[in-house]
C-alpha positions as CSV (number, residue, x, y, z in Angstrom):
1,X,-125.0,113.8,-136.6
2,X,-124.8,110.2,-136.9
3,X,-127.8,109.6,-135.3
4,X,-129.2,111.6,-137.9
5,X,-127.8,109.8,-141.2
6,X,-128.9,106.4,-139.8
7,X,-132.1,107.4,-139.5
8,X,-132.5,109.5,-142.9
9,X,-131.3,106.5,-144.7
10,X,-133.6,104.5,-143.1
11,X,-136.7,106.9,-144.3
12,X,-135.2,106.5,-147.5
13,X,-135.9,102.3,-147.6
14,X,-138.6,103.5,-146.8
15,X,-139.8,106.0,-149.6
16,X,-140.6,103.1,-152.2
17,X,-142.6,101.1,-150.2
18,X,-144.7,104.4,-149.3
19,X,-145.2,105.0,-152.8
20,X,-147.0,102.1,-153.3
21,X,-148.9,102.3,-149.7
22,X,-150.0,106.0,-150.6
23,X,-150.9,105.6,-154.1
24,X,-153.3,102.4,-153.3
25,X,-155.1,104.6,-150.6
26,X,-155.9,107.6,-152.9
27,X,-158.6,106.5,-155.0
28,X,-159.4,110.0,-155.5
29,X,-157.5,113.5,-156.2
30,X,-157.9,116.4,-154.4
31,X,-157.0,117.0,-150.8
32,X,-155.0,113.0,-150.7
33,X,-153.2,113.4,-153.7
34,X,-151.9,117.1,-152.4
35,X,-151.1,115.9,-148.9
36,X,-149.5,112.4,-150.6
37,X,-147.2,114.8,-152.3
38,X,-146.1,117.2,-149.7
39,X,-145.3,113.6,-147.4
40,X,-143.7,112.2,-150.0
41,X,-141.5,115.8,-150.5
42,X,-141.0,115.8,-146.7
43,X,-139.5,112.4,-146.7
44,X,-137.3,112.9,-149.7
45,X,-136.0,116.2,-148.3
46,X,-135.4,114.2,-144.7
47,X,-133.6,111.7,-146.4
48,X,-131.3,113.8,-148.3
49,X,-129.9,115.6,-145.2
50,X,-132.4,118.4,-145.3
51,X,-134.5,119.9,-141.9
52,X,-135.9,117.1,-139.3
53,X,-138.3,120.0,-138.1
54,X,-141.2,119.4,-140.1
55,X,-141.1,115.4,-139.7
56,X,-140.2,113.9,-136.4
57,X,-138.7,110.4,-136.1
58,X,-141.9,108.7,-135.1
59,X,-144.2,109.8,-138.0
60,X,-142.8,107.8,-140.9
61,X,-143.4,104.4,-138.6
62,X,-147.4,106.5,-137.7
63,X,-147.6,106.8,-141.4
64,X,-147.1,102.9,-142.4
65,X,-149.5,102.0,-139.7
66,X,-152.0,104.1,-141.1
67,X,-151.7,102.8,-144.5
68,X,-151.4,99.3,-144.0
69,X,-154.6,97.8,-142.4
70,X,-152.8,95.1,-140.6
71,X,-154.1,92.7,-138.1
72,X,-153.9,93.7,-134.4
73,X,-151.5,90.7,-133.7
74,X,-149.2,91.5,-136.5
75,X,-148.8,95.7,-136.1
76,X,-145.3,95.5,-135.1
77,X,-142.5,98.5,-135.3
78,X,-141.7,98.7,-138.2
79,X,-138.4,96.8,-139.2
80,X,-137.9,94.1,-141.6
81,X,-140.2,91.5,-140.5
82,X,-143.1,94.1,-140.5
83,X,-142.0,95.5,-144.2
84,X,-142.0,91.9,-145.3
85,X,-146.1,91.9,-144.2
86,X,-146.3,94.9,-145.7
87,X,-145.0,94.3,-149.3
88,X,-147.1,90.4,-149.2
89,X,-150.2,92.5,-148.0
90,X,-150.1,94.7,-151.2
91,X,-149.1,92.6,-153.5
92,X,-151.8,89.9,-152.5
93,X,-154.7,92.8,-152.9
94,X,-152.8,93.6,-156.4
95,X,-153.7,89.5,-157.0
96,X,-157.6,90.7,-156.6
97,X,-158.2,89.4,-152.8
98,X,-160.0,91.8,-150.2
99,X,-158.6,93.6,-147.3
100,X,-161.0,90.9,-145.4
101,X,-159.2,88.1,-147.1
102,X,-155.5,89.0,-146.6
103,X,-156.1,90.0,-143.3
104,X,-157.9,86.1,-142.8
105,X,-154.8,84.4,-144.5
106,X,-152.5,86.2,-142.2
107,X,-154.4,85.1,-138.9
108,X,-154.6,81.3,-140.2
109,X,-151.1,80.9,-139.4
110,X,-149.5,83.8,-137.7
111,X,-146.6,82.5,-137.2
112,X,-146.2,81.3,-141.0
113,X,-143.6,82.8,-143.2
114,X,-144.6,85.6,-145.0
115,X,-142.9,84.9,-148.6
116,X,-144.4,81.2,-148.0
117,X,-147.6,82.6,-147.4
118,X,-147.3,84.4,-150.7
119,X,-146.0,81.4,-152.9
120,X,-148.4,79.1,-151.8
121,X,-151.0,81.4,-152.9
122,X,-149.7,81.7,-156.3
123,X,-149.1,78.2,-156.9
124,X,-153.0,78.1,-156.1
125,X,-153.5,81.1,-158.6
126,X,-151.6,79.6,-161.5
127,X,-153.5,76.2,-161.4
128,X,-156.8,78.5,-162.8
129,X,-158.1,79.2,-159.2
130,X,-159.9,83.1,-158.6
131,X,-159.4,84.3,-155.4
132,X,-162.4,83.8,-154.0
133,X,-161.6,79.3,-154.3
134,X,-158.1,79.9,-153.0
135,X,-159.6,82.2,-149.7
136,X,-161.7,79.1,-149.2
137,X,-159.7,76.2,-149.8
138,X,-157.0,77.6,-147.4
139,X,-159.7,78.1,-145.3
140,X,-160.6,74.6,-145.0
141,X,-157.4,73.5,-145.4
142,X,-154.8,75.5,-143.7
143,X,-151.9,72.7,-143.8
144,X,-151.5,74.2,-146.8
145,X,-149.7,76.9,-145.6
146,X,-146.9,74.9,-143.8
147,X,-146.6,73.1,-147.3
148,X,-142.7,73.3,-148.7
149,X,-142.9,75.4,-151.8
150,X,-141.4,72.3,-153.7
151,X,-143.6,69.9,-152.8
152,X,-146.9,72.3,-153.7
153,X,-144.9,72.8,-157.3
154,X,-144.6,68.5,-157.8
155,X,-148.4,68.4,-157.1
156,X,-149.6,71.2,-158.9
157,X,-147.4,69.4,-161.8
158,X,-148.8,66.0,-161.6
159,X,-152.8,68.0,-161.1
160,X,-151.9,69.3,-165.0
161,X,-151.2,65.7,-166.2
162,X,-154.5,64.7,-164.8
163,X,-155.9,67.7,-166.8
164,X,-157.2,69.4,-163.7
165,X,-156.2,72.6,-164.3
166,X,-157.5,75.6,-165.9
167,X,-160.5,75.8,-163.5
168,X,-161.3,71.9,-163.4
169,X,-159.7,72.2,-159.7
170,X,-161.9,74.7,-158.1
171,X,-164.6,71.3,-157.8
172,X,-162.0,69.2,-156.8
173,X,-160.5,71.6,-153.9
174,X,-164.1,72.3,-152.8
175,X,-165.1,68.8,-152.1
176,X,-161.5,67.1,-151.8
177,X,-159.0,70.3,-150.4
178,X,-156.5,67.8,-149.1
179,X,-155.7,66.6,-152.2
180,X,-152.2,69.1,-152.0
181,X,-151.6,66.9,-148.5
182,X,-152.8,63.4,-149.6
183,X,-149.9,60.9,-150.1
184,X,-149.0,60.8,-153.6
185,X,-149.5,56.5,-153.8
186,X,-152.5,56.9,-152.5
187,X,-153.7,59.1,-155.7
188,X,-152.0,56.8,-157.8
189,X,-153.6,53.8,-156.2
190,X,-156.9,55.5,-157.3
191,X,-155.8,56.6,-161.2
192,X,-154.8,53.0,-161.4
193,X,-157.9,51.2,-160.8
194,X,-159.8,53.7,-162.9
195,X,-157.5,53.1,-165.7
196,X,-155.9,49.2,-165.5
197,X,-159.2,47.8,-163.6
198,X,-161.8,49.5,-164.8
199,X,-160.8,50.7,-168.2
200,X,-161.9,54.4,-168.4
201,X,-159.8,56.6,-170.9
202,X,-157.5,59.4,-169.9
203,X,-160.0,61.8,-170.9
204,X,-162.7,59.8,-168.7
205,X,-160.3,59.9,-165.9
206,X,-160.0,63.2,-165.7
207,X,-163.8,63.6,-166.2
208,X,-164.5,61.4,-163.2
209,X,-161.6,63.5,-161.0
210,X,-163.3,66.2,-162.0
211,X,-167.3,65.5,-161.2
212,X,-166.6,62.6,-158.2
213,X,-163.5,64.1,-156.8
214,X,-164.5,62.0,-153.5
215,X,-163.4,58.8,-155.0
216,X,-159.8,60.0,-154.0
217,X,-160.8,58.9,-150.6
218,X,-162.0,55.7,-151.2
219,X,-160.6,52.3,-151.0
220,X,-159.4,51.4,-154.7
221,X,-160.7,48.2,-154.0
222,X,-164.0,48.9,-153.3
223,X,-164.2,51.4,-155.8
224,X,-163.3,48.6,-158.8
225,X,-166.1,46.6,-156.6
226,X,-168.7,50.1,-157.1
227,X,-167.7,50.0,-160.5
228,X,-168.2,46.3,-161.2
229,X,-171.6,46.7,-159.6
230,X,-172.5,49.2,-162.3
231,X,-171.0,47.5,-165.3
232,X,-172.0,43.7,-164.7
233,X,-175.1,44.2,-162.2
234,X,-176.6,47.5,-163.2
235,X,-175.6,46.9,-167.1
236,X,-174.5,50.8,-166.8
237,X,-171.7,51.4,-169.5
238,X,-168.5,53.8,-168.8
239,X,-169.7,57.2,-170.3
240,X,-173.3,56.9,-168.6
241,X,-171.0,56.5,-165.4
242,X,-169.0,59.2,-165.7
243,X,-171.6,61.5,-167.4
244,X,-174.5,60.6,-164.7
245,X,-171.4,61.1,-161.5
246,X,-172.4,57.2,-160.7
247,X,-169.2,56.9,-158.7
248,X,-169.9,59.8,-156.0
249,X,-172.7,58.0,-154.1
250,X,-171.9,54.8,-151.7
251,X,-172.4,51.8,-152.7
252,X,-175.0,51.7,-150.0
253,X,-177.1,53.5,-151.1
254,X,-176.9,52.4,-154.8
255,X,-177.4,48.4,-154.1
256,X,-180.6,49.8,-151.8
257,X,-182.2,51.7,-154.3
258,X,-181.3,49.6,-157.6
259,X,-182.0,46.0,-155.9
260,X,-185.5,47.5,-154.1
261,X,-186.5,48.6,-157.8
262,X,-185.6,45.4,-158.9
263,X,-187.7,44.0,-156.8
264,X,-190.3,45.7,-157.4
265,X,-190.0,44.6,-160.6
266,X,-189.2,48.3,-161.6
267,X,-185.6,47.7,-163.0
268,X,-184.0,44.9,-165.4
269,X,-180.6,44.2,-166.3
270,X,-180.4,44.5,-169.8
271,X,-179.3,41.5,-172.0
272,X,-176.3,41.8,-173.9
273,X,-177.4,43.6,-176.6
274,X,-178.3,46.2,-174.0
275,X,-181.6,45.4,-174.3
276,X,-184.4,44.9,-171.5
277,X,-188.2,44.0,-171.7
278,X,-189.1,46.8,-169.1
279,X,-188.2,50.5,-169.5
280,X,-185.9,51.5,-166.7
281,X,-185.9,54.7,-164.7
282,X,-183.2,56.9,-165.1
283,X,-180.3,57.0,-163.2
284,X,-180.5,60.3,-161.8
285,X,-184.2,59.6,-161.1
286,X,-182.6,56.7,-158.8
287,X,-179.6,58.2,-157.1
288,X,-179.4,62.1,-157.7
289,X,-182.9,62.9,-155.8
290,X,-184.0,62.5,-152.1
291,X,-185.5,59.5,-150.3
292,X,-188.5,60.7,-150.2
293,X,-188.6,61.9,-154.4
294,X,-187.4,58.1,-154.6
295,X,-190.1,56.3,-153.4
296,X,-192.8,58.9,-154.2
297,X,-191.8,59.0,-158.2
298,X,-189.5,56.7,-159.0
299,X,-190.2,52.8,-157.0
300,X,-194.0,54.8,-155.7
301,X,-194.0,53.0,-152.7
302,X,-194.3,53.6,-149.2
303,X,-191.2,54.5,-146.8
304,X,-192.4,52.1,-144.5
305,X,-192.1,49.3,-147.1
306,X,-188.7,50.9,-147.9
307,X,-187.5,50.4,-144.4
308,X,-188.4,46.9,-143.9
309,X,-186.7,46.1,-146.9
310,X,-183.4,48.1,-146.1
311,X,-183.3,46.0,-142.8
312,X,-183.7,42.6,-144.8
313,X,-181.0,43.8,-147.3
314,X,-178.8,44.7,-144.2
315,X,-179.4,40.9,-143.3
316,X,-178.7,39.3,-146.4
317,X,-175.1,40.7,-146.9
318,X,-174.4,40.2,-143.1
319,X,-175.1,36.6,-143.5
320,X,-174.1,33.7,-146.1
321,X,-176.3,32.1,-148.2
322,X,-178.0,29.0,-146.1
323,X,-176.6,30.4,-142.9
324,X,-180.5,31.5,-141.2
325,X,-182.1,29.3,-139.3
326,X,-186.1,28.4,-139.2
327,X,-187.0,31.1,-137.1
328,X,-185.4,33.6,-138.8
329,X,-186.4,32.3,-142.0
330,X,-190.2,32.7,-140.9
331,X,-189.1,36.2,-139.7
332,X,-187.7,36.8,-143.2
333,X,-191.3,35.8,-145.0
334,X,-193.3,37.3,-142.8
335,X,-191.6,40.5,-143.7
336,X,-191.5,40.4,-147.3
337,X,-195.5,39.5,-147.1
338,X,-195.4,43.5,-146.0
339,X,-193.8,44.2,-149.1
């Protein structure tokens, strides 16, 4: 008889979360919604001391399984650890993720706390994220998940005062996911440059975090260097940098393309009135397109020539000024005669 009471009181923990279980797997009425009640009645008259003949001792645990498409590796008799998967599972599809996703966050880290699992996710959730950027960025990024609870709620606080929030993160987390795991002097290393060396605004901070959040893992002195190179060189003020993403691309790439135009006698540094005798291409007709687009539109010149020149570039920042010797100054002209 005591046997029996154990086990009718635990049916009856057990009657709530099978509420919840049943009513998400009947979409429809009919022939669910009449065999949900009459389970539902069985369980209720188990628990309150009524006959065991209709439901044996192994069907609410049959039941749950059914209900609950869990992963293989977590199906588990049912207990508290399993009713704790259970309860995160349905209240994660209640958030609006798929069967597919919960199933994928559960197999990331198997071993991961459940309840940890679930506050991570809504710290995620409460920064502006849809569920479809949180499935990924855990996906990418599945330190996450081992993250205290604390330290995710100081970052997603100190993400609002940068003003990325409200949807501005889903870039950020794209490009930069481990921005939840980088060390928090680091980030401030970077706000500081933008905002002591360089002078952007707040507003133009957040704007740059926001379209080149890759400059999070860059050296902060080379990124005041990039950004000197832009101002003084380039004569590019601050909005057309943060509006035309200047700050994504190396600076490779940039002193390649602008000094070749140059050159070429393609680009000028305008005076300072911002003026120049020759117009200039557009940024984005300089750095946002392909090689090829590059030298086709933009410096119409050969890839060939564009080669030999990289290679002479190359040379000139390996070596100081006056440092070549004869031969490799006759090298140096007989190359630019290609160009």
């Amino acid at each position: 008889m005591a046997a029996f009471c154990r086990q009718a009181l635990d049916w009856n923990r057990l009657i709530p979360l099978t509420c919840v279980c049943l009513a998400r797997q009947t979409p429809y009425l009919g022939k669910q919604k009449k065999m949900t009640a009459s389970l539902l009645r069985r369980l209720t008259t188990a628990s309150k001391g009524g006959s065991f003949q209709e439901l044996s001792f192994d069907e609410p645990q049959k039941c749950m399984q059914k209900l609950v498409c869990l992963p293989e590796n977590l199906k588990t008799p049912v207990g508290q650890g399993s009713l704790e998967v259970e309860m995160v599972f349905s209240a994660l599809l209640d958030m609006g993720f798929s069967d597919a996703h919960v199933n994928e966050f559960l197999s990331i880290q198997p071993s991961a706390n459940c309840q940890q699992l679930l506050d991570i996710i809504s710290e995620l959730m409460l920064l502006g994220l849809n569920p479809e950027p949180v499935y990924i960025v855990l996906k990418k990024n599945p330190q996450l998940l081992k993250l205290p609870l604390m330290q995710m709620k100081k970052r997603s606080s100190y993400l609002r005062k940068l003003g990325l929030g409200e949807g501005k993160l889903k870039r950020v987390l794209h490009i930069c996911p481990e921005i939840f795991t980088m060390c928090h002097q680091d980030i401030d290393d970077i706000i500081k440059v933008l905002k002591e060396k360089c002078l952007f605004t707040v507003q133009q901070v957040t704007e740059i975090l926001h379209r080149c959040p890759n400059v999070l893992r860059e050296d902060p002195s080379e990124l005041e260097y990039k950004f000197q190179y832009a101002y003084f060189r380039m004569g590019i003020k601050h909005l057309d940098i943060v509006r035309t993403e200047f700050l994504q691309y190396s600076i490779t790439r940039i002193k390649q393309r602008h000094i070749y135009l140059e050159r070429l006698g393609r680009y000028q540094t305008p005076d300072k009135k911002g003026q120049t005798q020759i117009a200039n291409p557009l940024l984005k007709d300089i750095l946002r397109v392909s090689e090829a687009e590059f030298l086709d539109k933009t410096a119409c010149s050969t890839a060939e020539e564009f080669e030999v020149f990289k290679k002479l570039l190359a040379r000139e920042e390996e070596e100081p000024e006056g440092s070549m010797s004869d031969e490799e100054e006759e090298e140096e002209e007989e190359d630019e005669e290609l160009l």
